[in-house]
VOGU-3710 file (C-alpha; in Angstrom, 3 decimals, decimal comma):
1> xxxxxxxxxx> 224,790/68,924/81,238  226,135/65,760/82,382  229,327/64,549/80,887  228,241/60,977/79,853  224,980/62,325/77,723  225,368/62,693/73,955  226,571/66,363/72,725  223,154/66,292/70,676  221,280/66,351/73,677  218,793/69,101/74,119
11> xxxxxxxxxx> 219,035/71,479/77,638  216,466/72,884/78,875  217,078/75,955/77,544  216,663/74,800/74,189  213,873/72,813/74,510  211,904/75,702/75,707  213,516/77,549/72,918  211,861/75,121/70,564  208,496/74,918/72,170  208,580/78,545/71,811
21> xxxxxxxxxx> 209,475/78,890/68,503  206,839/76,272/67,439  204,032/78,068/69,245  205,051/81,198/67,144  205,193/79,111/64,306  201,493/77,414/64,563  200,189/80,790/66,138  201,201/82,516/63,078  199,694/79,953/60,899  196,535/79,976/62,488
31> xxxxxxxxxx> 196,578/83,836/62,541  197,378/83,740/58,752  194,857/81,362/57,553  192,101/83,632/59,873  192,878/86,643/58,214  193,410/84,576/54,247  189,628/83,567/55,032  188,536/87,026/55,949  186,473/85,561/59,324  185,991/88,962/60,650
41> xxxxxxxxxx> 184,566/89,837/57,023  182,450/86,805/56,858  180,903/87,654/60,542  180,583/91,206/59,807  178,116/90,275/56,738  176,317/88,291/59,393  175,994/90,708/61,378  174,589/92,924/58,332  172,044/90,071/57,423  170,873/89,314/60,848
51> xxxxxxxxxx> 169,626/93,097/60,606  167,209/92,396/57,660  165,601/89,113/58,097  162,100/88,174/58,581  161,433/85,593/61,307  157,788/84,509/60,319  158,684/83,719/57,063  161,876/81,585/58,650  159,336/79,577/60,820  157,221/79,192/57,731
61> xxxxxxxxxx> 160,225/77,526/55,741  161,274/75,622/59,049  160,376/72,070/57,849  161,141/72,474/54,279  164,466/74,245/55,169  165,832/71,049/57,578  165,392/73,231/60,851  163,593/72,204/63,785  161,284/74,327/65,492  162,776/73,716/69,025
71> xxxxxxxxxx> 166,116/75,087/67,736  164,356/77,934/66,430  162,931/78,361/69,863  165,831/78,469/71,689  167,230/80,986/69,651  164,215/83,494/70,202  164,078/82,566/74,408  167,721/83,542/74,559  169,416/86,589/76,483  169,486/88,378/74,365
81> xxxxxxxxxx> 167,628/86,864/71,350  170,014/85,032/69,037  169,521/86,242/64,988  168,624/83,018/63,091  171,567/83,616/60,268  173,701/82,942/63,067  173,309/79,629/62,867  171,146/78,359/60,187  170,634/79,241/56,385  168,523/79,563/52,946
91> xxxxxxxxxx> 168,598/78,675/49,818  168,808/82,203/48,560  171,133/83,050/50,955  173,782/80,572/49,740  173,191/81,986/45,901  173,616/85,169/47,041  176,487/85,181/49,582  178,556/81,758/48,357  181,463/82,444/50,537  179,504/82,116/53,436
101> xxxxxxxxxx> 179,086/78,207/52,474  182,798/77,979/54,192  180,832/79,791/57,394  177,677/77,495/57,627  179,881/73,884/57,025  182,360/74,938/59,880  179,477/75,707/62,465  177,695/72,645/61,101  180,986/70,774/62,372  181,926/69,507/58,626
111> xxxxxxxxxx> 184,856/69,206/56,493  185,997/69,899/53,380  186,956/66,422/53,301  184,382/64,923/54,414  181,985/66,780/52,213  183,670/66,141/49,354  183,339/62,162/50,689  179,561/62,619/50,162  179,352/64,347/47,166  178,595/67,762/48,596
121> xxxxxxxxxx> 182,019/69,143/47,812  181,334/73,228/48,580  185,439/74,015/48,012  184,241/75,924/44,483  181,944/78,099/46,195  183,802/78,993/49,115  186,685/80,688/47,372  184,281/82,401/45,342  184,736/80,739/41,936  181,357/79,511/41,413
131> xxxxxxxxxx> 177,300/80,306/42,826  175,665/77,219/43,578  172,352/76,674/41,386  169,074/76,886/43,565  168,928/72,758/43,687  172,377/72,839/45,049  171,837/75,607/47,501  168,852/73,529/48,758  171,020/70,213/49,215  173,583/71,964/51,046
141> xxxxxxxxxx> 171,090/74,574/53,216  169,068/71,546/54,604  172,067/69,210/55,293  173,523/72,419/57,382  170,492/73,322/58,974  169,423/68,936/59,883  173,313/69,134/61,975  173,298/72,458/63,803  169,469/71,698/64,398  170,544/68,889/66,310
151> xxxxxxxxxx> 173,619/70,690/67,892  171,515/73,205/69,023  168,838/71,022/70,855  171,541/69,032/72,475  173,869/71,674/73,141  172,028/75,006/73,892  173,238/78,479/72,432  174,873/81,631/73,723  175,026/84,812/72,279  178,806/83,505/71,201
161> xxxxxxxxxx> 178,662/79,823/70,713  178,304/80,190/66,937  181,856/81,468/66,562  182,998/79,371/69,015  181,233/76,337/67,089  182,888/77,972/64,188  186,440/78,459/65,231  186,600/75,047/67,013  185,746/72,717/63,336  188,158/75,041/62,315
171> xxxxxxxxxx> 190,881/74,898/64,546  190,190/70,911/64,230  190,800/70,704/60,279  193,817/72,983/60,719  195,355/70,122/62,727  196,824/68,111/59,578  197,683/71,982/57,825  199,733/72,696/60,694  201,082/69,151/61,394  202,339/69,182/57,616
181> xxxxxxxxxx> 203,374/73,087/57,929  205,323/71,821/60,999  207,283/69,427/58,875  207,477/71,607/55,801  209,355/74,407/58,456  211,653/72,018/59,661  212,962/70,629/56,220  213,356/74,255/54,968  215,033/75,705/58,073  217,264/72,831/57,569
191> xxxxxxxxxx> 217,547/72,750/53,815  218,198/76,392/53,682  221,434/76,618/55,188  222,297/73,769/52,869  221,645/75,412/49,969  223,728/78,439/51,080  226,866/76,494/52,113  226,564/74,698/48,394  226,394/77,381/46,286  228,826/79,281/48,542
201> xxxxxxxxxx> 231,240/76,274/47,255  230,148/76,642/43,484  228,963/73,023/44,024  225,209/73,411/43,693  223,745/73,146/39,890  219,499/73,783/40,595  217,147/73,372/42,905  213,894/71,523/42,151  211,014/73,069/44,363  207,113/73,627/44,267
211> xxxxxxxxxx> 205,573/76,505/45,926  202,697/75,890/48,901  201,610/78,832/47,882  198,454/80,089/49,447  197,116/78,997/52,949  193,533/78,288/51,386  195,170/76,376/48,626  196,479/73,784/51,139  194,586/70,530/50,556  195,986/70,453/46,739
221> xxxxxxxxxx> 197,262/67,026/46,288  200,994/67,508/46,217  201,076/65,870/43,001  199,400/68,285/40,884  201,556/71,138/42,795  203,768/72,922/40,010  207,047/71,527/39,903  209,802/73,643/39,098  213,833/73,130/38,828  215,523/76,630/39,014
231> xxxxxxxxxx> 219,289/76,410/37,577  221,811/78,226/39,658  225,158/80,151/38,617  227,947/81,622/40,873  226,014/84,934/39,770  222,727/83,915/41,340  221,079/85,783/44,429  220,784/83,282/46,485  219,228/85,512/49,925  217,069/86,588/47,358
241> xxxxxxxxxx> 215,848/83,202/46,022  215,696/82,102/49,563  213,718/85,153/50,573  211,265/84,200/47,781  211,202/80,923/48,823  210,057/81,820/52,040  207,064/84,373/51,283  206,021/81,553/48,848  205,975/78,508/51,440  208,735/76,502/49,503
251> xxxxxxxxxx> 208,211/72,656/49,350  211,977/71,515/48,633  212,264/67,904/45,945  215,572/68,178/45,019  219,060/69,532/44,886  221,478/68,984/42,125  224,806/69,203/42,593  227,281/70,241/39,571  229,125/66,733/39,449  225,330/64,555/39,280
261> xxxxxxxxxx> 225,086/64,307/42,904  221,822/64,996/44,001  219,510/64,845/47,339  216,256/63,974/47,299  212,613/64,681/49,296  210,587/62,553/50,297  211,113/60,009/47,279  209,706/56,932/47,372  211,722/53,887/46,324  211,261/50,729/45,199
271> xxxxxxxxxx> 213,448/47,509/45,454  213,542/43,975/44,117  215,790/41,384/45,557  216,999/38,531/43,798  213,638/36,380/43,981  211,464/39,113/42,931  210,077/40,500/45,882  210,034/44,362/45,957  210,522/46,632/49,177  209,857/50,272/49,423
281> xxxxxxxxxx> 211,263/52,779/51,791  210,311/56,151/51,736  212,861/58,441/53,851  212,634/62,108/54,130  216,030/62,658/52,608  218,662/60,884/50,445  221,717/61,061/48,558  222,842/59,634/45,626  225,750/60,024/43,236  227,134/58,315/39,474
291> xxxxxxxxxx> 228,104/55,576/41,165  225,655/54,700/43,684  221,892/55,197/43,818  221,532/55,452/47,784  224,792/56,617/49,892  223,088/58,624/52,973  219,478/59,110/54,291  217,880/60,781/56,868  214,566/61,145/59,119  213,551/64,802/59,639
301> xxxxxxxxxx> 210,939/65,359/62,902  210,119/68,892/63,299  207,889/68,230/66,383  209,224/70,585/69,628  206,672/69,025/71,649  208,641/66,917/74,714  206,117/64,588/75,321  206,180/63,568/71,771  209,764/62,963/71,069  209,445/58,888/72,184
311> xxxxxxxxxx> 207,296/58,781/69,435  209,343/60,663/66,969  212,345/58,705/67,674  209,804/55,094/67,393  208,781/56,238/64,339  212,328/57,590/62,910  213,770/54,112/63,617  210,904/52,151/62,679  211,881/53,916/59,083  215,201/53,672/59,277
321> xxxxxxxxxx> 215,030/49,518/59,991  213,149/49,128/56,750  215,963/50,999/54,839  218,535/48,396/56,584  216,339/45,366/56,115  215,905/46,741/52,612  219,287/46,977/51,929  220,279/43,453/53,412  217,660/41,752/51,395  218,663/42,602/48,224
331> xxxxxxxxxx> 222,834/42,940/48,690  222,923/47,024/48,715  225,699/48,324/50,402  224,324/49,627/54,163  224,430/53,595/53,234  224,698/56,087/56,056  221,752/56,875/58,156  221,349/60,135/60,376  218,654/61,535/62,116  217,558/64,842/62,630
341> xxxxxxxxxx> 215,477/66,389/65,033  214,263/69,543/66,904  214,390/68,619/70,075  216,754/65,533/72,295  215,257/64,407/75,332  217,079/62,636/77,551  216,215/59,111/76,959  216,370/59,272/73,590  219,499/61,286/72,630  220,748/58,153/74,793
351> xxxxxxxxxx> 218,432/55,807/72,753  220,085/57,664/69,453  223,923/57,406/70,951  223,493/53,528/71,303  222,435/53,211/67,556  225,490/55,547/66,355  228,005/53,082/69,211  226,194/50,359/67,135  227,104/51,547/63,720  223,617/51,670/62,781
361> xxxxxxxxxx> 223,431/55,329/62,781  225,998/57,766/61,871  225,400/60,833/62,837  222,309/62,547/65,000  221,777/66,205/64,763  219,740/68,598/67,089  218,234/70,745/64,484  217,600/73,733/67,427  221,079/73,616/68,345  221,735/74,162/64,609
371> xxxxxxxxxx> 219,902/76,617/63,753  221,468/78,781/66,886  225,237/77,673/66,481  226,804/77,770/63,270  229,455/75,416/63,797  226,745/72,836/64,428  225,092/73,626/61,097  228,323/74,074/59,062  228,678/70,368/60,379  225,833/69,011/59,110
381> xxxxxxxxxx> 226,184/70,709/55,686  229,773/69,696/55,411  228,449/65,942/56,401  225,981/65,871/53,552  228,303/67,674/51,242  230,894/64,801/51,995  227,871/62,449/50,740  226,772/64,647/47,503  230,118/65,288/46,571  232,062/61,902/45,571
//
């Protein structure tokens, strides 16, 4: 590594370390939320109803069901020929197999989001909870069977295209789950350690934290997650609790440290200078203590992707100048700023250098570096324990 880059710098060693480790990461995810949905479950049943289904009586209902008849042919001229269920649905099949709502909206290319947008929101059924009523298995059988209709006229079919169809809307919702699950791994791998080294030093008085919980249960509104604040003791477990918060998909708010220092998550905060106009900055992590409401904050980017890290670091420093600006414009002391991230390219571990030579920035930390040398973690700990601890 040359001599005049940053020490935060990421080799190349590391950064394929990180890619690596977030390909496991979003693999496993993806793997997790397959089997949490039971997919081979829900194709198996297919399989069973495409074995006991009559086809005149499907073409009979065609019209009435939202299916064309063209789609319906191309099904029956296939290679082998393609079982209706496959791709479209009844009314009485929705009553009487609900789960397979969550089927029939992904290989209609819909999301839960977008069908709650239009009234149509099938969330209740697919985990089971509820049976639709027959007038609400009709609404949501023809508005399936009107999109994969026209799918399958434009698209053709294949003995496999329905999973593919399937797995694909799928794969495309999981994109925010995994982008916020990215994020969410980052802050704990580096809020973990933390939480070790302060109870190791009798400093640490609770930990408030809400639990992810449950893959399916992912599009809960973080507000109404269940808050809780778990108050620690010299005595306390602490692998153990950190164990639990792992199994449990932790979602860190805030520590408490025994003398009122605390740092905070992704708090939002509000300022007024002296004419009344308010400014809000919203950093991923911040200190405060008795005597001062804002002494240290930080941008977290969990992203190990190297093409991405320009944009992590424009978006880092576009937050950080509205903490500054904030600060200025109504007389707050300028608090320390850090940034943390998985990965250092190049360019801007030399971008990040020039803000620290600036004394805009104080410290930058390479969050793969820490989490494989100890020394670098212990430093980053002891940094924000320096902050908590006044």
């Amino acid at each position: 590594m040359a001599e005049n880059l940053p020490s935060f710098v990421s080799s190349k060693a590391e950064i394929r370390r990180a890619v690596e480790q977030n390909a496991i990461d979003r693999g496993t995810l993806f793997v997790r939320v397959i089997v949490s949905l039971d997919i081979d479950g829900m194709l198996g049943e297919l399989e069973q109803l495409s074995r006991r289904y009559d086809k005149e009586e499907w073409r009979e209902q065609a019209l009435s069901l939202g299916i064309h008849e063209d789609a319906l042919d191309l099904l029956d001229t296939s290679d082998p020929p393609i079982p209706y269920v496959y791709y479209f649905v009844t009314p009485e099949l929705l009553t009487a197999h609900p789960r397979l709502i969550f089927y029939y909206r992904n290989v209609a290319m819909l999301s839960s989001k977008a069908m709650r947008g239009i009234g149509l929101d099938t969330s209740r059924y697919e985990s089971g909870a509820v049976t639709p009523d027959r007038s609400e298995a009709d609404e949501l059988s023809i508005y399936f069977n009107q999109i994969v209709s026209a799918l399958v006229r434009v698209s053709g079919v294949t003995p496999q295209r329905h999973v593919a169809m399937l797995m694909a809307n799928l794969g495309d919702s999981m994109g925010g789950m995994s982008r916020n699950e990215v994020g969410r791994t980052a802050m704990m791998r580096l809020l973990n350690p933390l939480v070790r080294f302060l109870h190791r030093l009798n400093l640490l008085a609770s930990v408030g934290y809400s639990y992810k919980g449950s893959l399916e249960d992912d599009e809960i509104d973080e507000g109404m997650a269940s808050r809780q604040t778990l108050e620690l003791t010299p005595d306390t477990d602490i692998e153990n609790l950190l164990g639990e918060f792992e199994r449990n998909r932790v979602k860190y708010h805030e520590l408490l440290l025994c003398n009122g220092g605390r740092l905070l998550v992704d708090r939002q905060l509000k300022w007024d200078d002296k004419a009344g106009n308010s400014y809000k900055v919203g950093p991923d992590l911040h200190s405060t203590t008795q005597e001062n409401d804002f002494t240290w904050a930080a941008e977290v980017k969990g992203g190990a992707d190297p093409a991405g890290s320009d944009e992590h670091w424009k978006t880092a420093t576009q937050a950080l100048n509205r903490i500054l600006d904030a600060n200025q414009a109504t007389d707050r002391p300028q608090p320390a700023l850090a940034f943390v991230a998985t990965i250092f390219v190049e360019r801007v571990a030399q971008e990040a250098q020039k803000w620290i030579d600036a004394g805009k920035l104080t410290a930058a930390y390479n969050l793969t570096q820490m989490l494989n040398d100890t020394r670098e973690m212990e430093r980053f700990c002891s940094d924000v324990t320096g902050f908590l601890n006044r």
